[in-house]
C-alpha distance (Angstrom), angle and dihedral (degrees) to the residues before:
residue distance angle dihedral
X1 . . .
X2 3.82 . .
X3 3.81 144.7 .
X4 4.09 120.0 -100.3
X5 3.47 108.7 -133.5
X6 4.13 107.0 -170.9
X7 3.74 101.1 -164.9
X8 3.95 111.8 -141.0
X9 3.64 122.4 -153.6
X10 3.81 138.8 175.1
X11 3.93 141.0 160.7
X12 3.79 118.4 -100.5
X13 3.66 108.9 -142.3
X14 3.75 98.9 170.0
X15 3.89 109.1 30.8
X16 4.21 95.0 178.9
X17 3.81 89.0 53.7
X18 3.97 89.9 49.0
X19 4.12 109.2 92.1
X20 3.55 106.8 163.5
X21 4.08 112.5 -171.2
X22 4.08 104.6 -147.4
X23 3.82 125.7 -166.6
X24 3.34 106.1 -106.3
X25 3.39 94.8 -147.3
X26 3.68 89.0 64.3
X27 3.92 99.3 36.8
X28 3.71 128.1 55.1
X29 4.17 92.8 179.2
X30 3.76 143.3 -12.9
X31 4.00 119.9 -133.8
X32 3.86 133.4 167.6
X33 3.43 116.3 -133.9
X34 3.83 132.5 -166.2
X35 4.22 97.5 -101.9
X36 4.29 86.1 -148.2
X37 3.97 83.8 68.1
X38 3.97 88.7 73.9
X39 4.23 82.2 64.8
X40 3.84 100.2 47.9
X41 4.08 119.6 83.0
X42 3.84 77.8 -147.8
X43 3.84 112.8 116.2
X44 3.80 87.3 -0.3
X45 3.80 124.0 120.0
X46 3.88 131.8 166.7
X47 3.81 151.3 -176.5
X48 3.52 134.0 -139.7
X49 4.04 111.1 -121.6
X50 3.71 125.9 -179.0
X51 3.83 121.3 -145.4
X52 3.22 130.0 163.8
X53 3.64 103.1 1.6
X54 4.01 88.4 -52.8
X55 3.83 136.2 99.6
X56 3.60 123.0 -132.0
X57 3.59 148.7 154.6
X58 3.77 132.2 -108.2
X59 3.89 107.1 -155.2
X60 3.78 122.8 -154.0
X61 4.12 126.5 -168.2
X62 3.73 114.4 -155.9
X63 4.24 103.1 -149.4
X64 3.81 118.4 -175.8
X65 3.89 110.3 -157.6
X66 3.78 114.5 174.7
X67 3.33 107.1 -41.7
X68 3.62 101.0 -30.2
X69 4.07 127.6 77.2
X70 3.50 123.7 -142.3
X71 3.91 125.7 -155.7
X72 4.08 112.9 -149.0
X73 3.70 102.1 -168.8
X74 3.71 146.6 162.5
X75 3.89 119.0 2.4
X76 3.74 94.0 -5.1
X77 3.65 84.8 55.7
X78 3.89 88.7 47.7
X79 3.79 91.3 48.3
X80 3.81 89.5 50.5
X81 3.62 90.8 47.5
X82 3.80 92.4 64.1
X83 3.33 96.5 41.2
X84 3.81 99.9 60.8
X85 4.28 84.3 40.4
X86 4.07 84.1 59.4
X87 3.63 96.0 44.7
X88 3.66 100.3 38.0
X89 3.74 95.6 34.0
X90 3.64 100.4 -134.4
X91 3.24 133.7 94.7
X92 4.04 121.4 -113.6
X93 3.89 123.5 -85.3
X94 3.79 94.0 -119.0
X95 3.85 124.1 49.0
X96 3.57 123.1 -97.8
X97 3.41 112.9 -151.6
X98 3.72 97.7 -164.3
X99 3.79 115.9 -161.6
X100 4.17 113.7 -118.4
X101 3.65 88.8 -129.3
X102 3.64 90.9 66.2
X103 3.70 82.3 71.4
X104 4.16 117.8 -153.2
X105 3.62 108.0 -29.2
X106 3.62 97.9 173.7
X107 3.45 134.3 51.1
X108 3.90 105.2 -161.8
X109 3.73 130.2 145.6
X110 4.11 93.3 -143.0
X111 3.96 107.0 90.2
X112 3.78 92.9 -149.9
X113 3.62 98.6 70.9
């Protein structure tokens, strides 16, 4: 009925020693991006979908690196959302609107995020 997605995440302490090796069949292109950018309604847009008998929205962050820009979208963007509410504790500046089929994507002990 749907596709697990078990979101991964760790702290970089020494970014020149890191040298991941992706598939790149699976990855186009690795970029860093500034985690407090998941908070800000800057660079953000989103549409309201409807699945399922529910309303949601689909966010999308527009990142310029260099000269190329990057567009985080959808349930990455959702997963990234939650992340910087956990580490920041605070919830973003925009609303979320999460869809329920997403399931619980967070597991945090502060009830506003």
């Amino acid at each position: 009925r749907g596709i697990a997605v078990v979101p991964v995440v760790g702290i970089l302490l020494n970014k020149e020693g890191f040298n991941p090796s992706p598939n790149s069949s699976e990855v186009e292109s690795m970029f860093d991006v500034p985690l407090e950018m998941f908070l800000k309604d800057e660079n953000r847009r989103a549409e309201e979908k409807q699945r399922m008998g529910h309303k949601y929205l689909l966010h999308f962050f527009d990142y310029q690196s260099g000269s190329e820009t990057y567009v985080i979208w959808a349930l990455t963007a959702g997963i990234m959302i939650r992340v910087a509410s956990i580490v920041y504790q605070r919830p973003p500046a925009f609303s979320e609107q999460r869809p329920p089929f997403w399931g619980a994507i967070s597991q945090s002990n502060n009830p506003n995020l």
